[in-house]
VOPAGU-2260 file (C-alpha; in pm, 1 decimal, decimal comma):
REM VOPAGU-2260
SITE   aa  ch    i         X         Y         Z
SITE  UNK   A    0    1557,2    1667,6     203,1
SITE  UNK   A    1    1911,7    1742,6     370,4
SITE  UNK   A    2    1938,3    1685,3     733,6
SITE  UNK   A    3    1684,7    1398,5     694,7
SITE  UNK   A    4    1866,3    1031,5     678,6
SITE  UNK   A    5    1786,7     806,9     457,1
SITE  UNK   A    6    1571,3     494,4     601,2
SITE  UNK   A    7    1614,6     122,2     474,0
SITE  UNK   A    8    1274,9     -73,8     359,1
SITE  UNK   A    9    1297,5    -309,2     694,2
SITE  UNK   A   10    1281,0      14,7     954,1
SITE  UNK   A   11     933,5      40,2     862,3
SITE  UNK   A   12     781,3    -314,7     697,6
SITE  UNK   A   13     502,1    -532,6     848,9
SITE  UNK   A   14     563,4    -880,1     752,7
SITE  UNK   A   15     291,2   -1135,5     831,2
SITE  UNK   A   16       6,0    -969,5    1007,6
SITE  UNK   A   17    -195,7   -1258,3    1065,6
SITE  UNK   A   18    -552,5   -1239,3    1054,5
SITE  UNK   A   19    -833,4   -1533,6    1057,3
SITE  UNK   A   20   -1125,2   -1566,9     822,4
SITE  UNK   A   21   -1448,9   -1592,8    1004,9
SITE  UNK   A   22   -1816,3   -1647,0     824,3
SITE  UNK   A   23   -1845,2   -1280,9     965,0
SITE  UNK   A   24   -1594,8   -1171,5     658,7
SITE  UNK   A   25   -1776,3   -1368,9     382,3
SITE  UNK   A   26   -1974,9   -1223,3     101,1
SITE  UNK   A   27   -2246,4   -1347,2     -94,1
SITE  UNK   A   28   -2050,2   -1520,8    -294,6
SITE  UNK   A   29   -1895,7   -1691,3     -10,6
SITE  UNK   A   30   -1571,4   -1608,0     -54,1
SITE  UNK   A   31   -1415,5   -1343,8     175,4
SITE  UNK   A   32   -1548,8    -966,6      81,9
SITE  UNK   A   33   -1286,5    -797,0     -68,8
SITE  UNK   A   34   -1363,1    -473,5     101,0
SITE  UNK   A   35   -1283,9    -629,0     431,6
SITE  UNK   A   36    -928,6    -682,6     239,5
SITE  UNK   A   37    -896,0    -378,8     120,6
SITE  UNK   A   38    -990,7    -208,8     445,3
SITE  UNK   A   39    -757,3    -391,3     625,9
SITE  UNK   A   40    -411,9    -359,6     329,3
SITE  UNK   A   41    -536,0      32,7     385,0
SITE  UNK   A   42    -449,6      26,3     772,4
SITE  UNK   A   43    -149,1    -171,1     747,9
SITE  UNK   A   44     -33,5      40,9     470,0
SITE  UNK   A   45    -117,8     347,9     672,8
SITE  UNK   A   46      97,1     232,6     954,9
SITE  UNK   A   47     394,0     125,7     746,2
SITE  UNK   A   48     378,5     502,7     619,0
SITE  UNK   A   49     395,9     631,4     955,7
SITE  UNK   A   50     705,6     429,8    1016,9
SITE  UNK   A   51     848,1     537,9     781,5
SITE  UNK   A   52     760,4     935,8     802,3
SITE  UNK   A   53     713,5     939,7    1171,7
SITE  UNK   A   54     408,9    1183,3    1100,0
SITE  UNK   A   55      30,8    1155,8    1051,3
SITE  UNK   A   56      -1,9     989,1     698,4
SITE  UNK   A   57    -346,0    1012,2     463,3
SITE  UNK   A   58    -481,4     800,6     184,9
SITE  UNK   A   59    -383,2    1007,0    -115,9
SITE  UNK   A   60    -466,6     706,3    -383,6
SITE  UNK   A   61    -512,8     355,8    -394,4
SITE  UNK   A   62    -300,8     254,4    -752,3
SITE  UNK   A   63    -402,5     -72,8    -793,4
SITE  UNK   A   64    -566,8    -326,9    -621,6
SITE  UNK   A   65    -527,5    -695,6    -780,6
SITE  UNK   A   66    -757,1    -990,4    -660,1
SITE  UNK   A   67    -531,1   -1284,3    -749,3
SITE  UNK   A   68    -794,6   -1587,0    -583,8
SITE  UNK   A   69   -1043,7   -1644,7    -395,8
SITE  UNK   A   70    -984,2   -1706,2      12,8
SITE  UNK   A   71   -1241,3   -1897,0     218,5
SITE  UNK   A   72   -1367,6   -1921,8     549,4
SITE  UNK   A   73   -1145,1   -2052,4     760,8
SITE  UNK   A   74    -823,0   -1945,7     532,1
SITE  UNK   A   75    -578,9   -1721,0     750,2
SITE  UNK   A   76    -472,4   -1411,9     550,2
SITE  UNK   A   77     -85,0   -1341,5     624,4
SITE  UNK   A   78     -76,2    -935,9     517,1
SITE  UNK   A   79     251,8    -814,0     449,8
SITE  UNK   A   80     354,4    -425,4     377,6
SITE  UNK   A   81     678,9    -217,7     303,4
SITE  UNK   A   82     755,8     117,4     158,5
SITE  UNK   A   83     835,1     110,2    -192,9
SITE  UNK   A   84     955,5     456,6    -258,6
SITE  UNK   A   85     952,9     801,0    -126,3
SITE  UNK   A   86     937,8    1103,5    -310,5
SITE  UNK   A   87     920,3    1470,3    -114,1
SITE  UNK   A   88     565,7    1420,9      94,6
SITE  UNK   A   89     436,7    1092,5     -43,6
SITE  UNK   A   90     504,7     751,6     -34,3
SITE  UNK   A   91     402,5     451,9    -199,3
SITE  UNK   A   92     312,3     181,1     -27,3
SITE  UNK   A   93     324,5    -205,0     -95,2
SITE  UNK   A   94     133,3    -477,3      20,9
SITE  UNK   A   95      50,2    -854,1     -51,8
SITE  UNK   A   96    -174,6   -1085,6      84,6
SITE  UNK   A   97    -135,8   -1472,3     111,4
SITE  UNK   A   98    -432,6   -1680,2     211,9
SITE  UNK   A   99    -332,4   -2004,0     438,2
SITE  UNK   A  100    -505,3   -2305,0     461,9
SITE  UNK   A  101    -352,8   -2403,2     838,6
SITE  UNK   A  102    -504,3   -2748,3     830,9
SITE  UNK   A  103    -287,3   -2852,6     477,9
SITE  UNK   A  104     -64,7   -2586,0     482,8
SITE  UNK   A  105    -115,9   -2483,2     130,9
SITE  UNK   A  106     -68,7   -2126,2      66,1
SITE  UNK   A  107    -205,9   -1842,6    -279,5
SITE  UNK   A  108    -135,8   -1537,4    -375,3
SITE  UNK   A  109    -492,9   -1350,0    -281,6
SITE  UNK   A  110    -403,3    -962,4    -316,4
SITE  UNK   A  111    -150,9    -730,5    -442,5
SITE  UNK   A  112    -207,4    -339,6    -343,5
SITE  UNK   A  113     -36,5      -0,3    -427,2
SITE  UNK   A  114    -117,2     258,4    -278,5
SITE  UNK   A  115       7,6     647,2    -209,3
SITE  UNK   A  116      45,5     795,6     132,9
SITE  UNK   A  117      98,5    1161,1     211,5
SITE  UNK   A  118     310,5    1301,6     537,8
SITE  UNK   A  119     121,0    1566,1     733,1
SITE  UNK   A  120     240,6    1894,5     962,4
SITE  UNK   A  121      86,2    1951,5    1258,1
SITE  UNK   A  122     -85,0    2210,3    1070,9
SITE  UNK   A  123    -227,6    1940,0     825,3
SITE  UNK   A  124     -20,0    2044,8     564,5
SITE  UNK   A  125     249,4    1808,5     325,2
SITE  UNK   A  126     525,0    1745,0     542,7
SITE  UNK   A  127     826,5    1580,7     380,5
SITE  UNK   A  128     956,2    1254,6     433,8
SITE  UNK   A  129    1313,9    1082,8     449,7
SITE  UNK   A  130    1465,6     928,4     150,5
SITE  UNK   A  131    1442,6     556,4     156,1
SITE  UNK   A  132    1728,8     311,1      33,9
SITE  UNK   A  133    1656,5       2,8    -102,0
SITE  UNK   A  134    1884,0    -261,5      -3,2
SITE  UNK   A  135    1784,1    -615,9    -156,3
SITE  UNK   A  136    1745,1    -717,0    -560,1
SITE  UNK   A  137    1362,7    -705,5    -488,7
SITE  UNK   A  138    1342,3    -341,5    -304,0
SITE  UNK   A  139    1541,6    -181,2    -570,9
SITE  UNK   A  140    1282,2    -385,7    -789,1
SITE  UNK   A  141     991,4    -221,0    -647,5
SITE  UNK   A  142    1164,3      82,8    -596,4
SITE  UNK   A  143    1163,7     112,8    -974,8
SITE  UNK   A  144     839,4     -13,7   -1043,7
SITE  UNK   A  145     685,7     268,5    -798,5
SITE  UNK   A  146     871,4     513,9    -994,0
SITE  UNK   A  147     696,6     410,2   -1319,2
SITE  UNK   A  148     320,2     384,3   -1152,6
SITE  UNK   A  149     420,1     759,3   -1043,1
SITE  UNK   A  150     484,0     864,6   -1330,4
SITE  UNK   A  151     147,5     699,7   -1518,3
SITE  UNK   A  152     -58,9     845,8   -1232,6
SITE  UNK   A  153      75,1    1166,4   -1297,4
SITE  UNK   A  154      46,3    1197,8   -1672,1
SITE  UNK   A  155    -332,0    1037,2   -1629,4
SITE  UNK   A  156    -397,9    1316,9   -1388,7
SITE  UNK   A  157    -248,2    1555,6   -1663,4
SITE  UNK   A  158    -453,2    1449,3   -1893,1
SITE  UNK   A  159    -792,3    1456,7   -1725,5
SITE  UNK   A  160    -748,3    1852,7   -1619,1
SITE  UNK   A  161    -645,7    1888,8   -1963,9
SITE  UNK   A  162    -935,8    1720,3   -2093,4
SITE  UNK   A  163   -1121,6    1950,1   -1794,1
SITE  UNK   A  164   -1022,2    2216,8   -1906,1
SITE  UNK   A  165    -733,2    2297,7   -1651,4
SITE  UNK   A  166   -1015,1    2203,0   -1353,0
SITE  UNK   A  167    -905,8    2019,1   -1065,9
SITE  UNK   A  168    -924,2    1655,5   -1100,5
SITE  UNK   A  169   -1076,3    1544,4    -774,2
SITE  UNK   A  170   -1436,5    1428,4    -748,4
């Protein structure tokens, strides 16, 4: 939108949120529950969306959520966020979780999460949101990526309300 300036990835990223395992987090498996994750990659997300908007942000869609391994009690998950690319009221929104094991220092890949964000008025309406500039190999990376899962949500949701009938596509 004119008048609003564009905002590099790093004015709104979360890198290394740190938070410890505790039997408390473990499912019956007893690995850590992967709600508890996802919870957890949803806040984060939400509040690198708000950095980025500087507005009230909602869930719109959670693209993909990949569970890479296992993490254990007593791992330390390291959560780390940024803003992939904005489009008029939506954003997506990265995020990637390493699990630590602080005694050997021996760090996975647990979680990789996409997911969309929408700006809202004060009325609760779409609001839009600055352009963001990706400044590093890897942004512009991502930046392109997000582009592409936009475009296959999209054309899914096209394709259901076809296949609907031209109904809406929620519930």
């Amino acid at each position: 939108m004119p008048g609003k300036p564009s905002k590099p990835v790093s004015a709104s990223a979360i890198e290394k949120h740190v938070y410890k395992v505790f039997p408390n987090d473990m499912n019956s498996h007893n690995t850590v529950f992967g709600g508890m994750i996802m919870a957890t990659v949803d806040r984060i997300c939400l509040v690198v969306a708000e950095r980025h908007s500087g507005r009230v942000c909602v869930t719109a869609s959670v693209d993909d959520v990949h569970f890479m391994a296992p993490a254990r009690t007593g791992d330390t998950l390291i959560f780390s966020a940024a803003c992939n690319r904005a489009w008029d009221s939506s954003m997506e929104i990265g995020c990637r979780v390493i699990a630590e094991d602080s005694y050997r220092r021996e760090s996975r890949h647990v979680v990789s999460a996409y997911s969309t964000f929408v700006a809202l008025d004060a009325d609760g309406h779409p609001a839009t949101v600055p352009p963001l500039t990706p400044e590093t190999e890897a942004e512009r990376a991502r930046h392109a990526e997000a582009g592409l899962r936009r475009e296959t949500r999209l054309a899914h949701a096209e394709r259901v309300r076809a296949r609907r009938g031209g109904a809406a596509t929620r519930g």
